[in-house]
C-alpha positions in Angstrom: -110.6 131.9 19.6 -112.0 131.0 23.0 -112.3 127.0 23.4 -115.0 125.5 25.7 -114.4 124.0 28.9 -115.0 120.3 29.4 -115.0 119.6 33.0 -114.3 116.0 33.7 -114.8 113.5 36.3 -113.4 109.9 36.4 -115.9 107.6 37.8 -114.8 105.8 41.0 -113.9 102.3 39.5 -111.6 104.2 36.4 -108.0 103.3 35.2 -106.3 107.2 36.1 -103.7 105.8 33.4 -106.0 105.8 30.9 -105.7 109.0 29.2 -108.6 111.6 29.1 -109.7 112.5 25.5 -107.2 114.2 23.3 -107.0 115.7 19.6 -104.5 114.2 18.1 -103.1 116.3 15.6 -103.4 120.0 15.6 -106.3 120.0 13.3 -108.5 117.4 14.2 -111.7 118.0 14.8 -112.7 115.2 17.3 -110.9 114.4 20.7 -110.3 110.7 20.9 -112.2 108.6 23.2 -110.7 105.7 24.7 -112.6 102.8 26.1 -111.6 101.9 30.2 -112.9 99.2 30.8 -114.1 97.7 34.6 -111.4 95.9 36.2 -112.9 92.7 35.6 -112.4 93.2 31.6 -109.5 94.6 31.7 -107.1 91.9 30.7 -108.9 90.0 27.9 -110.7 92.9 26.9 -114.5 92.8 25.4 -114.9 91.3 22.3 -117.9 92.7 20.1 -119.4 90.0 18.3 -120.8 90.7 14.5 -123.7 92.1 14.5 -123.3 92.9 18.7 -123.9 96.2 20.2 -122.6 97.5 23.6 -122.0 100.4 25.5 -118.2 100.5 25.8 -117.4 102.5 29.4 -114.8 105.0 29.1 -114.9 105.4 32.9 -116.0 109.5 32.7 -118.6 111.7 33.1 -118.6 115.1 31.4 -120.0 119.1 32.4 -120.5 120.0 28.8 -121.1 124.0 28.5 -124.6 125.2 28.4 -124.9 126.0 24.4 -122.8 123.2 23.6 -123.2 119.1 22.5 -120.7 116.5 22.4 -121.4 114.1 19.2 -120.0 111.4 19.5 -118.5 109.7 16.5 -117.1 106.7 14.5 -113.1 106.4 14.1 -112.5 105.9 10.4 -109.7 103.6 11.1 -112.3 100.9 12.9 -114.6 101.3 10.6 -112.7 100.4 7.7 -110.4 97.7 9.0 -112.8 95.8 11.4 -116.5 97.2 10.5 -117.0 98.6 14.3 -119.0 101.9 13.8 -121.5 103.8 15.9 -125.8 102.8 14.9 -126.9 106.0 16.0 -123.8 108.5 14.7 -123.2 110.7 15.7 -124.8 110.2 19.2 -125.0 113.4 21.4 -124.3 113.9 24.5 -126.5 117.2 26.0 -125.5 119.5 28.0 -127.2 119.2 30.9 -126.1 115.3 31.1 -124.1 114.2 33.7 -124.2 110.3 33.6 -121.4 108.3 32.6 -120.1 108.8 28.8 -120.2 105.3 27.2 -119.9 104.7 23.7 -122.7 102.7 21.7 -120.5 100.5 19.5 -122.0 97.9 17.1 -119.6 95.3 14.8 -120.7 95.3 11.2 -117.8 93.1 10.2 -118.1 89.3 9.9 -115.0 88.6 12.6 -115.7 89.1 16.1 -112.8 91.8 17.5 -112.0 92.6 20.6 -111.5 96.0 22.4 -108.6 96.5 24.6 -107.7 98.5 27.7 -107.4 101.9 26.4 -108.3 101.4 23.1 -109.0 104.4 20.9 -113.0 103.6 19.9 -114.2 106.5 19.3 -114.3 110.6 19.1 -116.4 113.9 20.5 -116.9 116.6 18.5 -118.0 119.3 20.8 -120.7 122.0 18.6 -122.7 125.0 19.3 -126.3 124.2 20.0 -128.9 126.6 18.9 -132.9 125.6 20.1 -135.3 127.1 18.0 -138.9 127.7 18.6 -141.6 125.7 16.7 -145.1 127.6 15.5 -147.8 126.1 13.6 -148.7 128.3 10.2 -151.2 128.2 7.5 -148.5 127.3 4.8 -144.7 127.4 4.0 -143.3 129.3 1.7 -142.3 127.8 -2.4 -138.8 126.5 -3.6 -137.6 125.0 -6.8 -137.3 122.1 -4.4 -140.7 122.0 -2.7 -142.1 118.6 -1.5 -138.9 117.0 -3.4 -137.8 114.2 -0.9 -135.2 111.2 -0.7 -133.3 110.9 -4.1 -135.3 114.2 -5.8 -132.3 116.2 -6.5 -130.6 113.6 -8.5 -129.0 110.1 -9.5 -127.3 109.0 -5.7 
């Protein structure tokens, strides 16, 4: 199987030591994303107060292929320990983007926590895109479904 190509930039003001984002087992299905942070935050880190969003920097900017996303999503292991997640998850990152890739992290938990230099906060999925076209019609077609909405297929 043929993988996309990422092609990736460091912006100017980066850590190079910081590593660029990785799958960490041979199954995994998002590359970790690791937050490199501006020199001046560098040593005491940025702590995310409860409740606080920011935009973490990870100090690169991404060529995504054309037919491709990047979503950008929560790691488990924050979630659950500290309640730091993701409020739009997964995010996406298009393919004709070329700004910096910063992660929008918010703290759900009732401790403040502070992200280090480095720190794994997040991960990219990388999917196919498919755009469809959108026509107006005189009526759609019947399911057992139909008009069902939130909660109409069951209990949960």
């Amino acid at each position: 199987m043929n993988s996309p190509v990422l092609k990736v930039l460091r912006e100017d003001w980066a850590d190079p030591a910081i590593a660029l984002p990785a799958y960490e087992t041979h199954g995994a299905a998002g590359a970790d994303l690791r937050a490199n942070l501006r020199p001046e935050d560098r040593l005491q880190g940025f702590t995310l107060y409860p409740m606080q969003r920011a935009i973490l920097p990870t100090g690169l900017r991404v060529e995504i292929p054309e037919g491709f996303e990047m979503q950008i999503r929560p790691r488990s292991g924050l979630a659950l320990k500290h309640g730091i997640g993701l409020p739009n998850t997964p995010g996406t990152i298009d393919s004709d983007y070329r700004g910096p890739l910063g992660v929008l992290l918010i703290n759900f938990g009732h401790e403040p926590y502070t992200i280090q230099h480095g720190e794994r906060i997040a991960q990219a999925v990388i999917a196919p895109v498919i755009q469809a076209r959108y026509q107006i019609v005189e009526g759609l077609s019947d399911t057992a479904r139909g008009a069902g909405g939130f909660g109409s297929t069951g209990k949960g």
